[in-house]
N, C-alpha and C positions, 0 to 999 in steps of 0.2 A: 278222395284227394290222396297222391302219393305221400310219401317218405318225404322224395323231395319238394314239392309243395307246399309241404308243410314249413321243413325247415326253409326254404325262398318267405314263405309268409311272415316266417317269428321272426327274421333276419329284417325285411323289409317294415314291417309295423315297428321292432324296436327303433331300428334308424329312421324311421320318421318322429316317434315318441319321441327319440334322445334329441333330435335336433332340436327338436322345439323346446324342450327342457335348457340344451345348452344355450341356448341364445333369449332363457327368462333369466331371472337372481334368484333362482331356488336353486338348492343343490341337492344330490340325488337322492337324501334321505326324507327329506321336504316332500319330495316330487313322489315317492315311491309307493307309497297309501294310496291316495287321489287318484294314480292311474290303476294301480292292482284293483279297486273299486271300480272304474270305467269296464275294465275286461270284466268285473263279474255280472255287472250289470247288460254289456253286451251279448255276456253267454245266458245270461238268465234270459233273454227274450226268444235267444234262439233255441234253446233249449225250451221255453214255452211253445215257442210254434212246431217244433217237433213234434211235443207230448200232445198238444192237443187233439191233432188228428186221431192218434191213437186213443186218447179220455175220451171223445165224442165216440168212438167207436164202443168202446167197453161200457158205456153206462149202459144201465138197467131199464128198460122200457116198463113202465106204471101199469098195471092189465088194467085197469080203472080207466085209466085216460087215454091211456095206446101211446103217451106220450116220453120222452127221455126228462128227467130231474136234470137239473141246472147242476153244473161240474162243480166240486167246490177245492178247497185246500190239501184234502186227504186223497184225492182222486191224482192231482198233480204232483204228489209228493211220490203216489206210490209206484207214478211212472218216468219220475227222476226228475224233476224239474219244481220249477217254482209257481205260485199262481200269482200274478202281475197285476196290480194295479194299474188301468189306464197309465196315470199319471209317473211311472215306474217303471215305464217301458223305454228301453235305447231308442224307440222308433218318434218318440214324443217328444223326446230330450233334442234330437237331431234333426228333428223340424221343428223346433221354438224358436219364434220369431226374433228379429234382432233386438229388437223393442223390450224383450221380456227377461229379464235377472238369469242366466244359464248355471248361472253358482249356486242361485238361492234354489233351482227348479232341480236339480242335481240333491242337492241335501236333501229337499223334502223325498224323492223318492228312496234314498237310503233310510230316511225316516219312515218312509209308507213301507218298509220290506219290514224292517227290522218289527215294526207294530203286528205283524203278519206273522212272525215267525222269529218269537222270542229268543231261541238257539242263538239267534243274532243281534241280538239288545244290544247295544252300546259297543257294536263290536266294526259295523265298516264305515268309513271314513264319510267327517261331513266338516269336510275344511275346505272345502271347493271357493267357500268367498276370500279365500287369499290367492286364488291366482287372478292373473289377469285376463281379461272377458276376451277378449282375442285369443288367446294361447288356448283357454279352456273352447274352445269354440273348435277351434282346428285339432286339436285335439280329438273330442267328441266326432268328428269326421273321420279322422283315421280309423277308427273302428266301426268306419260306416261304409266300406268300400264293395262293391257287389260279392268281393272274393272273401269278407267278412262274413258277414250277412249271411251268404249263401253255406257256411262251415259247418258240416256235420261231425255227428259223432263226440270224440274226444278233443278235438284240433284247439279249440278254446283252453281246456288241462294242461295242454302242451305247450300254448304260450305263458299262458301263467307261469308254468316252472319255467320256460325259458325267460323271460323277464324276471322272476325271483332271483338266477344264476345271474345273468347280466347284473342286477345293481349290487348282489353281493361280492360281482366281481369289482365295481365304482365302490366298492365300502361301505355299502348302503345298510348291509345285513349286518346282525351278531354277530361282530368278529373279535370281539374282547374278551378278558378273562378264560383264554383257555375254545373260547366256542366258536364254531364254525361251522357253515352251512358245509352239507355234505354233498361234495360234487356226486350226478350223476350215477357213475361209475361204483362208487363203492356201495350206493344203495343198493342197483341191478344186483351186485356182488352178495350183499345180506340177503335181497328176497330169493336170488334163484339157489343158493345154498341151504336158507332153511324153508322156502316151498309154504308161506301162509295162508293156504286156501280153506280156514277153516276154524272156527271156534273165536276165542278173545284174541285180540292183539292187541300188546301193549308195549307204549313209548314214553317213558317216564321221563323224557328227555327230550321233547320230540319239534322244539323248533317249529318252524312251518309246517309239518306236517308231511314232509316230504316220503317218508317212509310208510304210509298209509296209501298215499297218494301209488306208489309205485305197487304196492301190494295187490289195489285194485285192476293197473296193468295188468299182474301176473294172471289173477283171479280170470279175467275177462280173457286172456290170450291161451289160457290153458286146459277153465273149466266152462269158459262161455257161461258162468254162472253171473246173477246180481251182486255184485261183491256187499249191499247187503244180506243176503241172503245168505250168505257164505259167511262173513264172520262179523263181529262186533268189536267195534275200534276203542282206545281210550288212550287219553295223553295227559302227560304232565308238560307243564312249562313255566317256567320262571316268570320270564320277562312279557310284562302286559303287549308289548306292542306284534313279539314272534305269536301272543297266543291270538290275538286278534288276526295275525295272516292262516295260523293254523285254522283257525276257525273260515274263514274265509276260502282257505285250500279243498275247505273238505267242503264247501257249500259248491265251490265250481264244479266238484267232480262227484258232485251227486253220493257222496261216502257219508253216512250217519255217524255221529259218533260221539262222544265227551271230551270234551277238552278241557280240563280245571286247571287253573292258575296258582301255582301252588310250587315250593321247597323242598324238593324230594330228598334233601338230608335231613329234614325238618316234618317232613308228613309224607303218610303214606294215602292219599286221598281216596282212590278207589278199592282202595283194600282187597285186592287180584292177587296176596300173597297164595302161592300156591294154586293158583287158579289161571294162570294163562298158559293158551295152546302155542302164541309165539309172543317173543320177546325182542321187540329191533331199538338199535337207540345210537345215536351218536352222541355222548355226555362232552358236558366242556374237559378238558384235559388236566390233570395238573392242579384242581383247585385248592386253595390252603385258605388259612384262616378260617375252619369249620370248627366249631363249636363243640367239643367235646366232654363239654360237661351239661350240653342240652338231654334235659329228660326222654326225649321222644327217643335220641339217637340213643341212650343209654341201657334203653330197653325194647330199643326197636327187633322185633321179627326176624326184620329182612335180614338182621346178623348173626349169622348161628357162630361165624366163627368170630363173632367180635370186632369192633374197631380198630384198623391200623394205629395204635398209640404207638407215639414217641419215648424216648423215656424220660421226657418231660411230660409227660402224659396229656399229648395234643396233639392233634392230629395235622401234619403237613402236607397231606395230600390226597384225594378224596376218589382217586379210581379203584380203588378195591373195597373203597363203597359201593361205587356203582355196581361192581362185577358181583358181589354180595347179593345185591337188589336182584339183579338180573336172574341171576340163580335161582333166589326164594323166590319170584312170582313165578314161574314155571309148573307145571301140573308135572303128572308122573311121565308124560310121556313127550313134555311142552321142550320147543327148541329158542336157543339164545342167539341173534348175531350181532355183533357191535365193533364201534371203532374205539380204537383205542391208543395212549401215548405208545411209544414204540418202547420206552422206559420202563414201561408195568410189565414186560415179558420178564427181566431182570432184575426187577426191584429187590431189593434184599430188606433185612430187619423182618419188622412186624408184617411187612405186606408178602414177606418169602414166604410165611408162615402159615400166611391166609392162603397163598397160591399152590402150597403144598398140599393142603387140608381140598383144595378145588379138585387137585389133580387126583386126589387119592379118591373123590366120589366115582371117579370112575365117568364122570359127565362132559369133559373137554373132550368136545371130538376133535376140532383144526385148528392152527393158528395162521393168518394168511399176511408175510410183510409186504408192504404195500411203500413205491419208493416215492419219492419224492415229488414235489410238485400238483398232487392231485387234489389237493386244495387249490380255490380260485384265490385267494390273499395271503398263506402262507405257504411255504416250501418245505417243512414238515414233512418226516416219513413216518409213518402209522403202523399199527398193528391191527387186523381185522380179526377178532376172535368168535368159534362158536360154541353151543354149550349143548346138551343135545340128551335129555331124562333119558329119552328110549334107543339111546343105542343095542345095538346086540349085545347079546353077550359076549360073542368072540373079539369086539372091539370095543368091550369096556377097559381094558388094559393099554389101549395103542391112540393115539394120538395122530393125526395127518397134520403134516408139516411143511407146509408150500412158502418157498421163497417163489414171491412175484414183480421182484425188486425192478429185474430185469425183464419183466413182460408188462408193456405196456405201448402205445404208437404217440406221439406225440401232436398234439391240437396247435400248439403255438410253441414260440422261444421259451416260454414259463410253464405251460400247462401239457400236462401227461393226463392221458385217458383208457382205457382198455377198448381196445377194437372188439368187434363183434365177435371174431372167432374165438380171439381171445379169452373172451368170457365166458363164452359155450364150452370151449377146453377145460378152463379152471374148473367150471362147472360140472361138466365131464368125469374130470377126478377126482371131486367130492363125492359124487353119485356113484362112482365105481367101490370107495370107499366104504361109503354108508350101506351098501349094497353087499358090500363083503363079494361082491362081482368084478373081478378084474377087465373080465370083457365089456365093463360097463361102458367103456373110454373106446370104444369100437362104433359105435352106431352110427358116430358124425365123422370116423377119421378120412371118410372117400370124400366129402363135402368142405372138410376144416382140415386147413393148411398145417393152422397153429398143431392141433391135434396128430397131424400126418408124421409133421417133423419131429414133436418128440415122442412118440410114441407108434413108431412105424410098425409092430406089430401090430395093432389096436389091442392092442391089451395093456391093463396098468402095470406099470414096473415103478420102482425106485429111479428116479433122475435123478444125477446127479446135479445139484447146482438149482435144481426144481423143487425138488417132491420125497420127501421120505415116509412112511409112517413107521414111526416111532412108539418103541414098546417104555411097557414104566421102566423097568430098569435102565434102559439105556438115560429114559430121562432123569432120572435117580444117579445117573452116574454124571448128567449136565448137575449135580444141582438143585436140580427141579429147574433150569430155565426152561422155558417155552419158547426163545428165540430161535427162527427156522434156521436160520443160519447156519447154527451151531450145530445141526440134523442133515441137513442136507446138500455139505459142501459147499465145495465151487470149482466149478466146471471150467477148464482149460482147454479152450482150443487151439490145434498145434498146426500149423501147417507146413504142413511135409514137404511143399516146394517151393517154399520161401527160404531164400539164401540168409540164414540166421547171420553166418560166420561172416561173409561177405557186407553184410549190412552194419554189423558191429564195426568191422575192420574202417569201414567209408568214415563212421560215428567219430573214429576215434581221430581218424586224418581231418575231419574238419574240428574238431575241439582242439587238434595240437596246431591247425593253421590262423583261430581263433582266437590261442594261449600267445599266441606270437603276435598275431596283431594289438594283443592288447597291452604285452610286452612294448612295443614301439609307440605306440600313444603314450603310454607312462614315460619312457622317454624322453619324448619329445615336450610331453608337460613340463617334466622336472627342470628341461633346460631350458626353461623360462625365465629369466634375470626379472624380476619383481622390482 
């Protein structure tokens, strides 16, 4: 199945899901469980009938009996997929009779998986007996269409993140306190910059799961490896209902992994301090009211430089917490990338303090600003930061400083996204960076536009208005900001055969034949006998 195929399928299944949605009395946070469960249950069959072939292949023949042993749990697991109870299967669901409870036959087999495979105890939906038997019926159809059915590979992973984006675009998702699902775009941005093909990865912040979920992408597109096989996943997450999708994200796309429910200003549950190979996260932004006279954060680890205190001695803001966290789980050689308020590049007081003490490790490799809009519910512009143990030594001093304010292609009237070149470019520069290879930014420039235009030698330079990398002092003369801004100009283009004078000149005769018409309306008002 194409590219396009795919995106025609997730486009077509959502607009038959949403219709039917819009025209029940649920609204889209109601609805948003109940069907994310139907997709996993779809892909768990098809993904069973995959693996089978393959398990029937690989078992071991008895020398005793000449015969093959019966396939069990361990056998399906280890070839990505789930082992099905009859009664658990989408194929059993979607030919039960009209006669027969579709709500009540629904729950039980989220009850027969979850009995099967405790990772998911209590964790997918079985609230099926509040819709109505008609809706859930045409429903269970929609994912029953031969172009369903017949979908290999990934294409199931695909809808699910495109249905998780759609309902947090309807407000379905954590959008409160600062959190937000992370579109897309700035994940690609995090995995193809710090490259996690390998060892622990860890999201103490990690929402649905999106950043794992995208990591196995990479894994699978770069090293053809089993992404488990490759690396071992772990997530923190607040809120019971994102950990239950996290849990569920990683059950569709065949990704092992821990997910604990858990206060990461409050606990450090997997205790990975100093021990992960990558570090990805999008925290909520901005949080206040943390607790700073809690014992755990008093003596927590993860803070070598301390708490951002007030000089009320309380903490109003909670990102150079995070950045803190993100730091200390890092091994010697482990890389960080996160989003971040666009405010923390700036921040002053106690959080400049911490940001000096970061920059002085010698560990910030880039800061990437990121404009506006790339969020699906808020218009927010961002900072996308990386943190990086084993830089060189020649670029323990320098900093890469990419304003990307202005690169990006636009999806709708509200939403900004980065086009494909786009992000192989930025990528591009990162890699030519890290690489201390200026020719790194050459490989792609005959193939990508983006790369062509600003960088027509294929070699890296300084852009203006783009890209700088910045030494300590210079950033020592910012301040210690990290805002790219401030590094990287802004680029003026002039054009040499546009009648500037001529165009002023027209400006000025229509504001003075303007200034007159409104002269004579005032006029004409005034001599108005009341």
């Amino acid at each position: 199945m194409t590219q396009q195929n795919i995106k025609q399928l997730e486009t077509e299944l959502w607009d038959a899901a949403d219709d039917l949605r819009a025209n029940s009395k649920l609204t889209a946070a109601e609805y948003k469980d109940p069907l994310l469960g139907l997709v996993l249950l779809r892909f768990a069959q098809n993904r069973y009938e995959d693996a089978k072939i393959e398990v029937q292949n690989n078992l071991p023949i008895n020398p005793r009996t000449g015969q093959k042993r019966e396939a069990n749990k361990e056998d399906y697991t280890a070839a990505g997929a789930i082992l099905l109870p009859e009664k658990a299967k989408y194929d059993y669901l979607a030919n039960l009779p009209e006669s027969e409870d579709i709500a009540q036959a629904i729950n039980n087999a989220m009850k027969l998986i979850e009995a099967e495979y405790p990772d998911l105890e209590g964790i997918l939906p079985k609230s099926y007996q509040e819709f109505d038997d008609k809706l859930l019926r045409d429903l269970v159809r929609v994912f029953n269409k031969d172009a369903v059915k017949n979908a290999k590979g990934d294409v199931f992973g695909r809808i699910y993140e495109f249905f998780l984006m759609k309902f947090s675009m309807q407000g379905a998702g954590a959008q409160e306190g600062g959190e937000f699902f992370t579109p897309p775009s700035l994940v690609n941005l995090i995995v193809n910059f710090i490259q996690p093909n390998h060892g622990i990865v860890h999201d103490p912040a990690c929402g649905s799961g999106g950043m794992f979920v995208q990591t196995a992408h990479f894994i699978k597109d770069h090293d053809n490896k089993s992404v488990n096989e490759a690396i071992t996943v772990y997530g923190t997450e607040l809120k019971s209902n994102n950990t239950r999708l996290a849990k569920m994200n990683l059950a569709i796309h065949g990704i092992e992994g821990k997910i604990i429910e858990s206060n990461s200003f409050y606990s450090n549950p997997h205790n990975l301090t100093g021990q992960c190979d990558f570090v990805m996260a999008n925290p909520p932004f901005n949080v206040d009211k943390i607790d700073a006279k809690n014992k755990f954060l008093a003596d927590d680890e993860r803070l070598p430089f301390g708490p951002p205190l007030t000089g009320k001695g309380t903490i109003s803001n909670g990102n150079y917490l995070w950045m803190q966290y993100f730091h200390s789980y890092l091994n010697e050689t482990g890389r960080a990338g996160f989003v971040m308020a666009s405010s923390a590049t700036d921040a002053g007081n106690a959080e400049k303090l911490i940001r000096q003490k970061l920059i002085e490790t010698g560990d910030v490799e880039c800061i990437v600003a990121i404009s506006n809009n790339f969020f699906y519910t808020r218009s927010l512009p961002c900072h996308v930061w990386f943190f990086n143990k084993g830089k060189k030594a020649e670029n323990k001093d320098k900093v890469l400083m990419i304003d990307a304010r202005n690169t990006f292609r636009k999806v709708s009237t509200t939403i900004n996204a980065f086009s494909e070149d786009q992000l192989e470019g930025l990528t591009a520069i990162m890699n030519a960076f890290r690489d201390c290879n200026p020719k790194a930014v050459s490989s792609s420039a005959v193939e990508n536009a983006w790369l062509a235009e600003h960088f027509p030698k294929g070699t890296y330079q300084d852009v203006e208005g783009l890209c700088k990398i910045a030494t300590l002092d210079e950033i020592k003369e910012q301040d210690y900001s990290l805002t790219p801004g401030r590094y990287v100009g802004v680029k003026i283009d002039i054009d040499m055969d546009f009648d500037y004078k001529g165009r002023m000149q027209a400006i000025h005769a229509e504001l003075a034949q303007l200034n007159t018409e409104a002269n004579a309306l005032m006029q004409q008002i005034q001599s108005v006998k009341l």
